[in-house]
N, C-alpha and C positions, 0 to 999 in steps of 0.2 A: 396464686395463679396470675391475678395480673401484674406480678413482678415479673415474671418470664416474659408474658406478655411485648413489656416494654423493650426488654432485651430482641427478643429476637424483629422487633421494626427496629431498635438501633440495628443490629447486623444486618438485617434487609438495606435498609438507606447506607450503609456505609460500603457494602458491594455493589450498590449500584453506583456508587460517587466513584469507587475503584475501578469501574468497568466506564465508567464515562471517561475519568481518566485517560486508563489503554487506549481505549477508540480513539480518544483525541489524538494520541502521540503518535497512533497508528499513519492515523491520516495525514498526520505533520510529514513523515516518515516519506508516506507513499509521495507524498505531494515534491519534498524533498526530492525523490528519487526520478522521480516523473521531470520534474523542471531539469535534471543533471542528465538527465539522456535528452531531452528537448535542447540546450544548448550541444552536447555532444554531435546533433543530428546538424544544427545550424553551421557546426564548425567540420563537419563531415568524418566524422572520426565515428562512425556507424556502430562498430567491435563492442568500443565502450555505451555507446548509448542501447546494446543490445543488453548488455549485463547490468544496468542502467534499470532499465524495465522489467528485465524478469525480475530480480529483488524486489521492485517493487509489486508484480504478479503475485508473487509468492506470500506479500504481505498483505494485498488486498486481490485473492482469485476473481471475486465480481467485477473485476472495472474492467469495462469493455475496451475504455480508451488505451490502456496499456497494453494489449494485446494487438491492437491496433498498432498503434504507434512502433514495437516490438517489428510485427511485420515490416511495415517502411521501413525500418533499417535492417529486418533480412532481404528484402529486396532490392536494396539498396548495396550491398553486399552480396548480391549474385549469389544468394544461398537460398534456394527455392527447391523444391522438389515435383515432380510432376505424378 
């Protein structure tokens, strides 16, 4: 039995190195995507820093600031709904 044992804390610790991983690239990803609609907004090309942001929405749903940011350039682009 404590041969299993050992096995299954190696799999434990190597899905958590594998998931620390993903997270990280995740965030590389959004952050990427975030900086490329932030310059998009600076050079006023709003279109693209919209599609910019949702990608990265879509890879991180909890970031407020992307949804935020998102908005600014629908509003910025007179696409608002009442």
């Amino acid at each position: 039995m404590a041969g299993f044992k050992n096995i299954k804390v190696s799999v434990v610790e190597l899905l958590n190195k594998d998931s620390l991983t993903f997270f990280i690239d995740v965030n590389l990803q959004v952050e990427s995507l975030k900086t490329q609609g932030n310059e998009c907004v600076r050079s006023k090309n709003f279109a693209e820093a919209v599609i910019h942001y949702t990608h990265a929405a879509q890879k991180d749903p909890k970031n407020h600031v992307l949804y935020s940011n998102r908005s600014l350039a629908f509003l910025k682009l007179q696409q608002f709904y009442y």
